[in-house]
Every structure is written in structure tokens, then in C-alpha cells.
N, C-alpha and C positions, 0 to 999 in steps of 0.2 A: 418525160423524165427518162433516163437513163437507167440502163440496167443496172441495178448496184451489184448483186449477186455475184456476177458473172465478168466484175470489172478488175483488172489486173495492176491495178493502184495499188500499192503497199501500203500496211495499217500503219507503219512505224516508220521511224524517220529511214529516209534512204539518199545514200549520196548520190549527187548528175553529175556529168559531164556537160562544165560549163558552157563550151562551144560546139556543144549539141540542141542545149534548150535555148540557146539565143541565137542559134545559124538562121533561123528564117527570118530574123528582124534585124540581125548584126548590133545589134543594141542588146543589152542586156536588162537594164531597167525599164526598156519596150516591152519586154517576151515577160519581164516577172509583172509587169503593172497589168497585162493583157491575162495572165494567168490568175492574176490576184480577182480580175473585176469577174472574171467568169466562177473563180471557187466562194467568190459572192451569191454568184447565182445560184450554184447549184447548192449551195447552205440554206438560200431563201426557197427552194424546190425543198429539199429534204424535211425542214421542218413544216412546210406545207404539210407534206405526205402525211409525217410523224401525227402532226396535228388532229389530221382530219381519222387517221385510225384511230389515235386514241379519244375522240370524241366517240365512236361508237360505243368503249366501256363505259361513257359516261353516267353519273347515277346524280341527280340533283333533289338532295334532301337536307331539310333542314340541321338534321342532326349533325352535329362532330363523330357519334358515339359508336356510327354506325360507318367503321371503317373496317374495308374486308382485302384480301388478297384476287386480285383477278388473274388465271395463271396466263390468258391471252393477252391479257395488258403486260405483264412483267415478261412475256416472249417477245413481244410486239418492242418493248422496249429497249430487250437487249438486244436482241437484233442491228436496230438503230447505231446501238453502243458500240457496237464490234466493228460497223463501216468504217473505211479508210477514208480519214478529214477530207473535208471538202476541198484543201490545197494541195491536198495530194491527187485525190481527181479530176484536179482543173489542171495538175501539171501532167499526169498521162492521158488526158484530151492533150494535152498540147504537144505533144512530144509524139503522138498519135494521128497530128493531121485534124482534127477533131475540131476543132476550133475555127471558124470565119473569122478574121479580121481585117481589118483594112485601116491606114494611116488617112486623116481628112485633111491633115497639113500637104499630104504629098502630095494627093490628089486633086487640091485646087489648082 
């Protein structure tokens, strides 16, 4: 997993320079379907992570009645909240070099 922390991805929308994020493909809906399948990935990573922290607050009892505040869970959780989308960290890996790909059409 990636550092999230320390990642220079913008939270909020930001405009490209169209013939910047598709120069290495010359295609355009090459560079965004390659960026798309990878801010998959890294959505299916994040809520991994998320998951498995907040399994540690977990409390399994029967009652409804017995609902509490946990301030590490609700840290844990904003935390998560405040990350820049997963399509925006798959578009500065991309734009970053970051990213492997390779065409299988081109390469037969």
C-alpha cells in the first residue's frame, strides 16, 4: 500500500493538462481507462486497510442498547474521510511515472 499521508494528490477536483496525462499513450481513453482500473485498485486497498482497523474496535454483543462512542474509531475514520479519492491517486501515480502498463494488443 501506498503512503497516503505523504501523497501529493489533491482532495478536491483539479484541472490537467490534457496532453500531459495522455502523452505516454497518445490516446486519451488509453491513459483515463488505465488510470480508472488502477483507482480501482487502490479503492479495493483503502477499504481493505479501513476494514481491518476498524475490526480491532469491534465489540460483538447482543444488545442494540449498548452503543458507545470510540474516539479511535471515529479518528480512524476521519482520517480515511479527508484522503484524496482513489481517482485522484491513480491520476498522480499516473502523471508520476507510477504506474506499469503495457498494451497486449500491441505487443502480439
Amino acid at each position: 500500500m501506498q503512503d497516503l499521508k505523504n501523497t501529493k494528490a489533491p482532495v478536491s477536483t483539479a484541472t490537467l493538462n490534457r496532453n500531459e496525462f495522455d502523452a505516454k499513450t497518445g490516446n486519451i481513453y488509453e491513459a483515463i481507462s488505465i488510470a480508472s482500473k488502477r483507482a480501482i485498485q487502490i479503492n479495493s486497498d483503502i477499504k481493505k486497510e479501513l476494514l481491518e482497523k476498524l475490526e480491532e474496535f469491534a465489540t460483538y454483543s447482543d444488545s442494540l442498547e449498548e452503543v458507545f462512542e470510540n474516539k479511535e474509531q471515529i479518528e480512524v475514520s476521519k482520517f480515511y474521510e479527508k484522503l484524496p479519492k482513489p481517482h485522484a491517486l491513480a491520476i498522480q501515480e499516473w502523471l508520476e511515472d507510477k504506474i506499469y502498463y503495457r498494451n497486449t494488443e500491441k505487443d502480439a
